[in-house]
N, C-alpha and C positions, 0 to 999 in steps of 0.2 A: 475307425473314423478319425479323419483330422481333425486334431484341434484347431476351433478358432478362438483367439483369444479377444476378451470384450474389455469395456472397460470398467472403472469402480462404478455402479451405479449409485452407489451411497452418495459421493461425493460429486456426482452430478447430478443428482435432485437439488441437491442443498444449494448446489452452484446458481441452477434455477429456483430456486424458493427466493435466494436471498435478492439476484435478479429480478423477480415478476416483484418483490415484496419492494424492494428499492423505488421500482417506477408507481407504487401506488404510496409511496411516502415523501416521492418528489415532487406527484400532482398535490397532494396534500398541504407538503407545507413550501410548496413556492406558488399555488396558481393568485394567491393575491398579488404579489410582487412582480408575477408577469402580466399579471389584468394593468396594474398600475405601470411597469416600462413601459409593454410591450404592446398592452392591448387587447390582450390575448391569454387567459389563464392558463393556459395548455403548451404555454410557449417551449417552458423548460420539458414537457413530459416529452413532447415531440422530439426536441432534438434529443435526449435521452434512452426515446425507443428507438431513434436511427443508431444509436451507438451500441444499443443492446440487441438492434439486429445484424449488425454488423459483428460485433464480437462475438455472437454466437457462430454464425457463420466461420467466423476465423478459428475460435475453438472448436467444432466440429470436424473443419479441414486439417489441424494440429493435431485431437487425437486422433488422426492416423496417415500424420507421417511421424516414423521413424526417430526417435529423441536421439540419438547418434549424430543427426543430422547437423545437432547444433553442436558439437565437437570438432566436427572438420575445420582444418585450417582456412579453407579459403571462405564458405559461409560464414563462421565466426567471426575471421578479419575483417572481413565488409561492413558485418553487424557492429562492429566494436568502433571501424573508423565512420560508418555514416551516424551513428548516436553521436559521438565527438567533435564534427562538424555541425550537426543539430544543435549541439549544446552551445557553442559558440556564436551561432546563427542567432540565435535569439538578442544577442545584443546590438543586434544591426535593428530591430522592431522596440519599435514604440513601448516604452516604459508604462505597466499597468498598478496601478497602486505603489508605482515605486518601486515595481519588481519588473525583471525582463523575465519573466516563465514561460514564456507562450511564442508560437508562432504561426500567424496568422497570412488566410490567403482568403480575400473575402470574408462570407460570413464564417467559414472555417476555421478554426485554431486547436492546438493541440501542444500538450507539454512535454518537451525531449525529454526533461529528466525522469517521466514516468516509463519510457522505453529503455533510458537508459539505467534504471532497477537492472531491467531482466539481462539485456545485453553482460552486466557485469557477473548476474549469476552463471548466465553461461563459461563466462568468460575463469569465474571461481572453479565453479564445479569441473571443468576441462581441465586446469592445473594441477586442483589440489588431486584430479584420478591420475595425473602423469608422476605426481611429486610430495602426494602428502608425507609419504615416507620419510622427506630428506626436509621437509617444510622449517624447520630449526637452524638450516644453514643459512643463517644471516645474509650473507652479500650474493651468496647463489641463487638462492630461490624465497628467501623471505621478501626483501627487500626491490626483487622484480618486479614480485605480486602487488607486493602495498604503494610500491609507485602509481603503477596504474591507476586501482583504484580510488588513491589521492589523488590523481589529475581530475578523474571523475567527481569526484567529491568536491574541491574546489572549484569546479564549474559552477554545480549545481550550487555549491555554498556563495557562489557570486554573482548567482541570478537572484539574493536574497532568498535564498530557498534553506534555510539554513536544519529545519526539518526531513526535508529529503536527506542533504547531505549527510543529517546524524543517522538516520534510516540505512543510508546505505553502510557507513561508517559499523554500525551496531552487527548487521546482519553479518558484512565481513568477519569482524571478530568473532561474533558466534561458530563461523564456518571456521576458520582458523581454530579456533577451540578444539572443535569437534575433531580436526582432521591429527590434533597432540602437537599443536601452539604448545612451548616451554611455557610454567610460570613465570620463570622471569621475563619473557617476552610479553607477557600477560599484565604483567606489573611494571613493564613500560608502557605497554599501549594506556594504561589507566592513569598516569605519570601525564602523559602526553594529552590525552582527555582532559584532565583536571585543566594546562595548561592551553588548548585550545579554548575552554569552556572561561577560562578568564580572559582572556584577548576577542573573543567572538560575543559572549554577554555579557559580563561583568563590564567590559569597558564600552558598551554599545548601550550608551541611557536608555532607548525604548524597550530596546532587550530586557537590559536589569530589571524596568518597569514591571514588564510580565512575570517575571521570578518574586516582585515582592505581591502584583496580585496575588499570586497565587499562595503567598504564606500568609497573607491576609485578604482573602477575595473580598471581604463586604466592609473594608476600610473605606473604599472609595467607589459606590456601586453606581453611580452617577458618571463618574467619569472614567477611569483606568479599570476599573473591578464591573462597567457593566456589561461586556459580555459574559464574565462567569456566574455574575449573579444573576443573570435573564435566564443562564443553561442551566443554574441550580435551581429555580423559583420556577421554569418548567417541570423538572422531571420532579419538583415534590410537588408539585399541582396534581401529577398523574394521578397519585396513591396507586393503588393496588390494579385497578380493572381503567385505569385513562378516564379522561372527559368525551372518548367518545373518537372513530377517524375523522379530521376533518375539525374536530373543533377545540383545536389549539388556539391560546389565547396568543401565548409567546410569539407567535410567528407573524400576529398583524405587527411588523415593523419595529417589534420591541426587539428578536434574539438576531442580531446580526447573523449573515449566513446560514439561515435557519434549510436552506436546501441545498447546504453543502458541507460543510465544516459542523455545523452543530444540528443535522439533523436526528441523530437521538436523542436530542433533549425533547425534541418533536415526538420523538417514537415514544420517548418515556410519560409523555403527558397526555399524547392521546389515546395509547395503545397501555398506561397504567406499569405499572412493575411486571407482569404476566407476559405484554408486549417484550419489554426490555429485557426480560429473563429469556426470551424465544428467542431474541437476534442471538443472544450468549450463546444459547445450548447449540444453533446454527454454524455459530463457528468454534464452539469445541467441537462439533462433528468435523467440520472440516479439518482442523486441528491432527485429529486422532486416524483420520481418515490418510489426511498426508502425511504423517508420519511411518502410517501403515506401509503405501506407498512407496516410502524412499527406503524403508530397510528391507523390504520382499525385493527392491531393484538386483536385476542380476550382475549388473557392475557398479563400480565406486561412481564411475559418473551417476551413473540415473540418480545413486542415493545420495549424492553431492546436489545435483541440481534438484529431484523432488525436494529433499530437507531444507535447499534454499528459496523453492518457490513457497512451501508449507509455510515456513518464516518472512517472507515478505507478506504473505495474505497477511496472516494474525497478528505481525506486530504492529503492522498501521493498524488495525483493527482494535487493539489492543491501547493503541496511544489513543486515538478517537475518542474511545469511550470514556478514557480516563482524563481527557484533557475536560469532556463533556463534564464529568461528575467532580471538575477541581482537584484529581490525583496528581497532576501532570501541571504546567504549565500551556497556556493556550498557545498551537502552532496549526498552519496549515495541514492537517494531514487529515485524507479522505479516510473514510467509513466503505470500506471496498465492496464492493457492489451496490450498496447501496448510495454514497452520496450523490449529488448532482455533479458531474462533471465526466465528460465524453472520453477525456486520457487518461482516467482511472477506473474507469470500468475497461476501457477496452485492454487496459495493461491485464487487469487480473485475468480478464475472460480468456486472455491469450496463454496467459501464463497458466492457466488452469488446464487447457488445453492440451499443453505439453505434460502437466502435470500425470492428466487424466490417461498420455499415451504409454508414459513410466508403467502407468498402474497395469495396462496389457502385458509387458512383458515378465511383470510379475507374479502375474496373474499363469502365463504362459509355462513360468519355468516350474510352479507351485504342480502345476496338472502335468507335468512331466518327470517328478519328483514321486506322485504320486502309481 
């Protein structure tokens, strides 16, 4: 009998768990905030479930086509120059908080820089399978790679996204690590970190602001310090077992962005430490799951690109939480699946997608092995 190969089920339960769990933490903690814009408490859940049916859809259709697909030169080109043109588009639309991130068509909008995540890990994991080998030859092939995705980087870092950019920035260097980056290339990238991080915050007042909240969040809990004091005076409300779904105090208008950016403070206070501890154990599974994944791959790519989708899920996920619980400095970055926001669920659920079709072939070559 032929094999058919399936895909990780582990890893897509979880993908829906943290999915179905996200839209009942969105109605939760935004239906005041849209009773009060919108009119409508439901406002945010709705458009939320259209992106979570849509994403599902999209990863559905991804695990099964062919992860190869996104190696080919001419699909990859396309993907790599229409993000590049997206990201630049955005500066022709209307400034939102003082960031151009978005671009919008009607009630429509959607963030390039979350597409252009994945775009770049195709773009890694296609290299480093052609060249990890030689990846040390400075002006050949190191310095090809880290242009690009410094054009990338700088985009996003000049739509004021300056989160994404370190996101992408981080994730690269991991991937370079991993494929036997020199230390001393290592100990320039960290050189040159230190030096963008003094030209980028040190010298940007609001910036710097946020780096002394954060060595002192309750200096100033009124004004500079009161988001992280709203996110820390949430999640210790929760104690152990939450106040209960739904009855979060934090979120009548006291935690800024409480349905997006800092909805586990949300989690942590109505769902308790028990809630908080579940999202964790949810994405160590995922975690372990996709790194399962990327080393079963039967070539460098697959484990190039699974280990770099695995690493983009967890580390925003990772910054989130820790920005929520005051580890971090406060920055934009979603809660992947769960936050409120349509370009970052539909980025993961895609890239999960591709993930979940890696895992067939590894799945495939394992029972043939056998």
């Amino acid at each position: 009998m032929a094999y058919k190969p399936t895909s990780d089920k582990i890893l897509f339960i979880v993908t829906a768990l943290l999915t179905i769990f996200g839209l009942v933490m969105v109605h939760s903690a935004s239906s005041m905030v849209a009773s009060f814009r919108y009119g409508m408490s439901s406002y945010y859940l709705l458009r939320q479930l259209a992106f979570a049916a849509l994403g599902f859809t999209l990863m559905i259709t991804l695990m099964n086509v062919d992860y190869h697909t996104w190696q080919r030169k001419r699909p990859l080109k396309w993907i790599l120059v229409v993000c590049a043109i997206m990201l630049v588009l955005v500066f022709l639309q209307p400034p939102i908080n003082g960031s151009h991130r978005w671009i919008r068509y009607g009630p429509l909008s959607f963030q390039p820089s979350e597409f252009a995540k994945l775009a770049l890990l195709m773009f890694l994991a296609t290299y480093l399978n052609r060249h990890d080998s030689e990846i040390n030859m400075l002006r050949m092939r190191l310095l090809p790679c880290m242009c690009l995705v410094g054009i990338y980087a700088a985009l996003i870092a000049r739509e004021e996204d300056l989160g994404q950019a370190a996101c992408v920035i981080a994730i690269t260097a991991l991937m370079l690590f991993i494929a036997g980056l020199s230390w001393l290339y290592v100990a320039g990238t960290v050189a040159l970190g230190a030096a963008a991080f003094y030209f980028f915050v040190v010298c940007v007042p609001w910036r710097w602001e946020r780096i002394l909240v954060f060595l002192r969040p309750f200096h100033d809990p009124l004004g500079a310090g009161w988001q992280v004091s709203q996110s820390l005076t949430a999640v210790g409300s929760g104690g152990i077992l939450g106040l209960g779904l739904g009855a979060s105090r934090q979120k009548l208008f006291f935690l800024p962005t409480a349905h997006s950016d800092s909805i586990y403070a949300v989690i942590s206070e109505e769902l308790g430490l028990v809630g908080a501890a579940a999202v964790l154990l949810l994405f160590a599974i995922f975690f372990h799951r996709g790194l399962k994944i990327a080393s079963r791959a039967p070539d460098r790519f697959g484990f190039y690109l699974g280990l770099g989708i695995t690493m983009l899920v967890v580390l925003q996920a990772l910054v989130n939480i820790s920005m929520v619980l005051a580890l971090l400095p406060t920055k934009g970055i979603a809660l992947p699946f769960i936050s409120q926001g349509g370009s970052s669920l539909l980025l993961n659920l895609v890239a999960t997608g591709i993930l979940l079709n890696i895992s067939q072939y590894g799945e495939k070559t394992l029972a043939h092995d056998d």
